[in-house]
C-alpha positions as CSV (number, residue, x, y, z in Angstrom):
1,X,-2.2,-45.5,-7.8
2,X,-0.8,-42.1,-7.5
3,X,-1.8,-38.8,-5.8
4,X,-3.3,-36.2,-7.3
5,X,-4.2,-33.7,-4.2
6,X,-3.1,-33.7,-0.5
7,X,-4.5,-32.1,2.2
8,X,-5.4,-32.3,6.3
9,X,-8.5,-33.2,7.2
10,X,-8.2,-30.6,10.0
11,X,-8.4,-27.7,7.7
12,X,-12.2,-27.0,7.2
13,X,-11.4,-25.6,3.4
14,X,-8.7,-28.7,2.5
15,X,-11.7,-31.2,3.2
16,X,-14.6,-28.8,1.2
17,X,-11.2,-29.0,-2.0
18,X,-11.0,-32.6,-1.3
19,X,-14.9,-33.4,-1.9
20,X,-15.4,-30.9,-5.0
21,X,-12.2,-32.8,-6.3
22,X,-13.9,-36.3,-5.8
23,X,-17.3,-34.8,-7.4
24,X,-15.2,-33.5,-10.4
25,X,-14.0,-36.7,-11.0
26,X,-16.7,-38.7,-10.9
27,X,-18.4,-36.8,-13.4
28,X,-15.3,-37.6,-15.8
29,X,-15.6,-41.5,-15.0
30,X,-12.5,-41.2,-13.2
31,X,-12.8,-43.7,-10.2
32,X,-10.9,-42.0,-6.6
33,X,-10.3,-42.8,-3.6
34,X,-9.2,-41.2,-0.1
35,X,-6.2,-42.3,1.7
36,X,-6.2,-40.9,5.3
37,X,-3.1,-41.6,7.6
38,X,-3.0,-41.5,11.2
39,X,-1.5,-38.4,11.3
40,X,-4.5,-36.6,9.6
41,X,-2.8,-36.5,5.9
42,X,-5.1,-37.2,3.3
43,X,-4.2,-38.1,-0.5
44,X,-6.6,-38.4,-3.3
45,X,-5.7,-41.1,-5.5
46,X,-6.2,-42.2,-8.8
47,X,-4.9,-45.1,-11.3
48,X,-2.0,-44.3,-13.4
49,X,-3.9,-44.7,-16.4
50,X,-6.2,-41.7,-15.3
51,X,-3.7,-39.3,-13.8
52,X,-3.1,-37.4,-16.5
53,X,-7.1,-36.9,-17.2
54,X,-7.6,-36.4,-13.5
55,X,-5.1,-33.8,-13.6
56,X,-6.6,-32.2,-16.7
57,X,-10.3,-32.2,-15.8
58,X,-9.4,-30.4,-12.5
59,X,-7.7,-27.6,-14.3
60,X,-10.2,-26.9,-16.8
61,X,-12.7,-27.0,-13.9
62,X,-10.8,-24.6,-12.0
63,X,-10.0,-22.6,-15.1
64,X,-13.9,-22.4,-15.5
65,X,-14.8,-21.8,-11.9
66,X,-12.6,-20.0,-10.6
67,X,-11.6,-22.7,-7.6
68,X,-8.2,-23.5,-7.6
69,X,-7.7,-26.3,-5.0
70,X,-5.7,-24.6,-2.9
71,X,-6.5,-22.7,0.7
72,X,-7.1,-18.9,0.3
73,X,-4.2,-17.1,1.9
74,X,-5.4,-15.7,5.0
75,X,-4.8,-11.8,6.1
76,X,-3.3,-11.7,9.3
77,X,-5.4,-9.2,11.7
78,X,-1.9,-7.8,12.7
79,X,-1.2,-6.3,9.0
80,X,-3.4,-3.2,10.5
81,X,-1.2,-2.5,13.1
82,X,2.8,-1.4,12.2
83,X,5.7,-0.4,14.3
84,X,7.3,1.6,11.4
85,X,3.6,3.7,11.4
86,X,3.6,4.3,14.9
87,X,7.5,5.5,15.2
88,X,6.2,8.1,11.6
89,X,3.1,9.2,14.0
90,X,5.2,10.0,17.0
91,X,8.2,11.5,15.1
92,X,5.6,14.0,13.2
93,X,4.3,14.7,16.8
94,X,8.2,15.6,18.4
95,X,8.9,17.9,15.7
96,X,5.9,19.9,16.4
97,X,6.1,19.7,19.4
98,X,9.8,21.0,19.5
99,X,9.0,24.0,17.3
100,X,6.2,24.7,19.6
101,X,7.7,24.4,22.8
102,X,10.8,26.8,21.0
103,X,8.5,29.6,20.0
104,X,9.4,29.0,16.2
105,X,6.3,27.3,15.1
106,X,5.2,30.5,12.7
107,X,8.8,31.1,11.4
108,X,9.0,27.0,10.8
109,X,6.3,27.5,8.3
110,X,7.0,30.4,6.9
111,X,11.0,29.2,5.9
112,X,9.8,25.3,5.5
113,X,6.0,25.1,4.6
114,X,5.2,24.6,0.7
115,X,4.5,27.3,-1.9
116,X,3.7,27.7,-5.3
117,X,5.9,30.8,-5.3
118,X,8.6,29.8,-3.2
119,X,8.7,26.7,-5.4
120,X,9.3,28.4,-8.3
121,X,12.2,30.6,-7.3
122,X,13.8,27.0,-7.0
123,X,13.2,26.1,-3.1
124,X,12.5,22.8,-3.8
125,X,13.0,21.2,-0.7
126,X,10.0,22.9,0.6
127,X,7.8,20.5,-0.9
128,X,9.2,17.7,1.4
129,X,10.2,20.3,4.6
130,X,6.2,21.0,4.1
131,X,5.0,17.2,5.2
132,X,6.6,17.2,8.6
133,X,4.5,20.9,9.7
134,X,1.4,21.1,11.1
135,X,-0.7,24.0,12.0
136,X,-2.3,23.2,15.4
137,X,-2.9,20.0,17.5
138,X,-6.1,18.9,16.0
139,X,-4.6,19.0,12.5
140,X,-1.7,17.0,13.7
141,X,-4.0,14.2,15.4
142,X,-6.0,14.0,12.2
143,X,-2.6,13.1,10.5
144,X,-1.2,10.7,13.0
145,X,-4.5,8.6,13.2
146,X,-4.4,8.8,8.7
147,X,-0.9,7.8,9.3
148,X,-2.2,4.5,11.6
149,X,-5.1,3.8,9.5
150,X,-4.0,3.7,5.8
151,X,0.1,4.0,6.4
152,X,0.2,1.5,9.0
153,X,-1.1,-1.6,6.7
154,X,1.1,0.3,3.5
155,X,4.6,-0.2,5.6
156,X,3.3,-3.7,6.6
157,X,3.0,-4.9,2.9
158,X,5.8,-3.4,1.3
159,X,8.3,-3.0,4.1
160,X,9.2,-0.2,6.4
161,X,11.9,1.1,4.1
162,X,10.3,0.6,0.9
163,X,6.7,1.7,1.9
164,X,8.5,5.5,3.5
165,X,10.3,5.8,0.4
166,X,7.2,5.2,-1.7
167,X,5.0,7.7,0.7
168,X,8.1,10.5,1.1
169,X,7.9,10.0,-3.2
170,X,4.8,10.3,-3.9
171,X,3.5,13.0,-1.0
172,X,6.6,15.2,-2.2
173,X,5.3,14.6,-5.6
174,X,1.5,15.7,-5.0
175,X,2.9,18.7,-3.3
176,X,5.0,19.7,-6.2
177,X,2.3,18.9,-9.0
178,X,0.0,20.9,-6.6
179,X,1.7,24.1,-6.1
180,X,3.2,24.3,-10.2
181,X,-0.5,24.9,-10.7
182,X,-0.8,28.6,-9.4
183,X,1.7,31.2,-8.6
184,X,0.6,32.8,-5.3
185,X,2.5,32.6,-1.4
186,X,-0.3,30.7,0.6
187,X,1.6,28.2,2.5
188,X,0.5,24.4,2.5
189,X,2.0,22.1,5.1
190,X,1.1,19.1,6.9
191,X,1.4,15.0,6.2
192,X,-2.3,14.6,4.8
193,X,-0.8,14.8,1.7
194,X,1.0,11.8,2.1
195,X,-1.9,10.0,3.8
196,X,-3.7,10.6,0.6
197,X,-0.9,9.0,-1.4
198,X,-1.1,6.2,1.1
199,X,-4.7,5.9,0.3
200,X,-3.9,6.0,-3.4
201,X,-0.7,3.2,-3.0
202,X,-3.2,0.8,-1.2
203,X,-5.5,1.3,-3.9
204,X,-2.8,0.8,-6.6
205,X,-1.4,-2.7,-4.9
206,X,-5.6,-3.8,-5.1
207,X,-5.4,-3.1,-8.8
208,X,-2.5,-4.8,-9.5
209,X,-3.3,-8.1,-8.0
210,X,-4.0,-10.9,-10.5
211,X,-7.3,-12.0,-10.2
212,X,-7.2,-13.6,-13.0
213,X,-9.0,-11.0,-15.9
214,X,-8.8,-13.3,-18.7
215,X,-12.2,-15.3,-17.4
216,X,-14.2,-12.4,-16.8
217,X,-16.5,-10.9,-19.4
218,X,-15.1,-7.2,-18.3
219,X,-11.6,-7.9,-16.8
220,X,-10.5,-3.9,-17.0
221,X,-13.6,-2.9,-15.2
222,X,-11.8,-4.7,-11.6
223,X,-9.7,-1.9,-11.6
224,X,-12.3,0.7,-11.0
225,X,-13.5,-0.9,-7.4
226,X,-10.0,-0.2,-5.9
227,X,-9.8,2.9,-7.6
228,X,-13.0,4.1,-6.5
229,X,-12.7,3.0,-3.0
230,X,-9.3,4.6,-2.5
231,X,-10.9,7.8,-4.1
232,X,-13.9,7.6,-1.9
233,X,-11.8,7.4,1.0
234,X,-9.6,10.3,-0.1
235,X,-12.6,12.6,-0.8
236,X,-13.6,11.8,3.1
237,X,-10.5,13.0,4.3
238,X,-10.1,16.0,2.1
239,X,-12.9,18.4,4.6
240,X,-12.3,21.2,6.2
241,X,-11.9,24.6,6.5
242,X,-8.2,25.1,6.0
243,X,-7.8,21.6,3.6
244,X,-5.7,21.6,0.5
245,X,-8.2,19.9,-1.4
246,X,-5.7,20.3,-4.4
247,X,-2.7,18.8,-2.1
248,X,-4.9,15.8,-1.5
249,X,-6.3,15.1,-4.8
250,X,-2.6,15.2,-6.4
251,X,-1.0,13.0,-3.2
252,X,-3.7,10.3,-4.1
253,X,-3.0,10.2,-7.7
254,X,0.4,10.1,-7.4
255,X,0.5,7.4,-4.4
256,X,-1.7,5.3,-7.8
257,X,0.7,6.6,-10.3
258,X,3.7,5.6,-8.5
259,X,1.9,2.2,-7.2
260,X,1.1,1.0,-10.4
261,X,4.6,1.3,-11.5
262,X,6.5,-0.6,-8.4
263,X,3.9,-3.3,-7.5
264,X,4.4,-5.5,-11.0
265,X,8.1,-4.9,-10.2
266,X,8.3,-5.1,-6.5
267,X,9.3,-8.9,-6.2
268,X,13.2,-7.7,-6.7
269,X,12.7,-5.0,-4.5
270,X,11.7,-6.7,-1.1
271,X,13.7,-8.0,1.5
272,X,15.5,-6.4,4.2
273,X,18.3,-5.2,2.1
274,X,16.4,-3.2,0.1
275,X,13.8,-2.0,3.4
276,X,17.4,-0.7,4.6
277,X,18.5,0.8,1.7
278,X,15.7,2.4,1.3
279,X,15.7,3.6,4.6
280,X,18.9,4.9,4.3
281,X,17.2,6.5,1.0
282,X,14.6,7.9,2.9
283,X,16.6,9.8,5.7
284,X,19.3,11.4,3.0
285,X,16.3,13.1,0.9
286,X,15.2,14.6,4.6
287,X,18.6,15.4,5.6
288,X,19.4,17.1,2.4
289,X,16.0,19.1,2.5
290,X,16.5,20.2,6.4
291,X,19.8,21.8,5.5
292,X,19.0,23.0,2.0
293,X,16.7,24.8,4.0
294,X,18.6,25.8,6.6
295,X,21.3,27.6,4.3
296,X,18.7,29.2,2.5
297,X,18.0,31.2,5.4
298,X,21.3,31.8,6.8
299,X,22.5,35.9,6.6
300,X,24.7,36.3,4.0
């Protein structure tokens, strides 16, 4: 006899796979038994002869069903919680609180904050220079805790390099396609922007999981619960008195945009390597836009 499906009989969903395997195959006429070693390993087995219809009637049952015999992967609580999020939060907090402290909190926004009309005339870094500002206290909290909730599990998924790089892209990105919409100097800053898009990455990675679309009756309509709740959740956020509704709007569709393109290729992207190229990615953009702005002010 040979084994068809091993399992522990400690693991609660192994032992429920294990019986609707031995149902399954009695209602083919396959005869099965259970072989349990002292160790707690159990093997479903079947004659030779029936092995290959065993194997057979189990994939077209879970092909059917929906029940691959296999334990669901279980999300670790600590995927909410990220180092990488927490270093962002506290780094947004010491720049404004350096500004502050310096008296050059108004003349940081006016030289670094993001404007449609600055933009145009080709100060491009502004639009990155602009995440990193925030007006008061209150509207930094607001960020750091956005940057906890919906960044935090973001970085924990992709990796800390690959997940800033994919928040600095597409929160630049939602600040640029915001502002080439009007031509006027009101100043935008602050890192909701790219909270949004974090909203709108999460969202993405939900649509692109497989869950298997070619057994449903509407496969394409999957799509819309991720998008919707990421949208929901974005529309939450985006109150206030002083909110860029626009900035937001644009982060979150480009956070999806950009998601939608790197998840189905993001196997060849992970690994450390990459996190600390990316990294390295990451603090060259915001090196290059800190002194790009810096000379642009310079006398002379």
């Amino acid at each position: 006899m040979k084994s068809i499906f091993t399992t522990r009989i400690h693991n609660e969903n192994s032992r429920k796979q294990a019986d609707i395997i031995l149902v399954v195959l009695a209602s083919q006429s396959v005869r099965a038994v259970i072989d349990t070693s002292p160790d707690g390993l159990c093997n479903i087995l079947v004659s030779d002869d029936d092995v290959f219809k065993a194997r057979q009637q189990l994939k077209k049952y879970a092909r059917e069903n929906k029940l691959v015999p296999r334990p669901a992967t279980p999300v670790p609580a600590r995927i909410f919680f990220s180092p990488s999020a927490l270093a962002l939060a506290f780094f947004l907090a010491a720049i404004h609180y350096i500004i502050i402290t310096r008296g050059l909190h108004k003349q940081a926004i006016l030289n670094f904050g993001s404007s449609s009309y600055y933009l145009s005339q080709g100060q491009s870094f502004r639009a990155v220079t602009a995440l990193f500002l925030h007006s008061d206290t209150a509207h930094l909290l607001g960020n750091m805790a956005g940057i906890l909730v919906l960044a935090g599990p973001l970085l924990r998924v992709t990796g800390y390099g690959q997940g800033l790089l994919l928040l600095l892209a597409a929160g630049t990105a939602g600040n640029l396609i915001s502002e080439s919409l009007g031509r006027d100097l009101r100043l935008s800053i602050g890192a909701s922007t790219a909270v949004m898009a974090a909203a709108g990455l999460l969202g993405a990675r939900r649509m692109t999981i497989d869950t298997d679309p070619g057994h449903s009756i509407f496969p394409k309509l999957k799509w819309l619960g991720p998008f919707a709740a990421a949208a929901t959740l974005t529309a939450m956020f985006s109150h206030g008195e002083h909110t860029d509704v626009s900035a937001h709007l644009f982060g979150f569709l480009a956070g999806t945009g950009i998601g939608l393109c790197y998840y189905p290729l993001s196997a060849p992207l992970s690994g450390p390597v990459v996190g600390r190229i990316s990294f390295g990615i990451v603090l060259a953009i915001l090196c290059m836009a800190f002194i790009q702005g810096v000379l642009t002010f310079l006398p002379g």
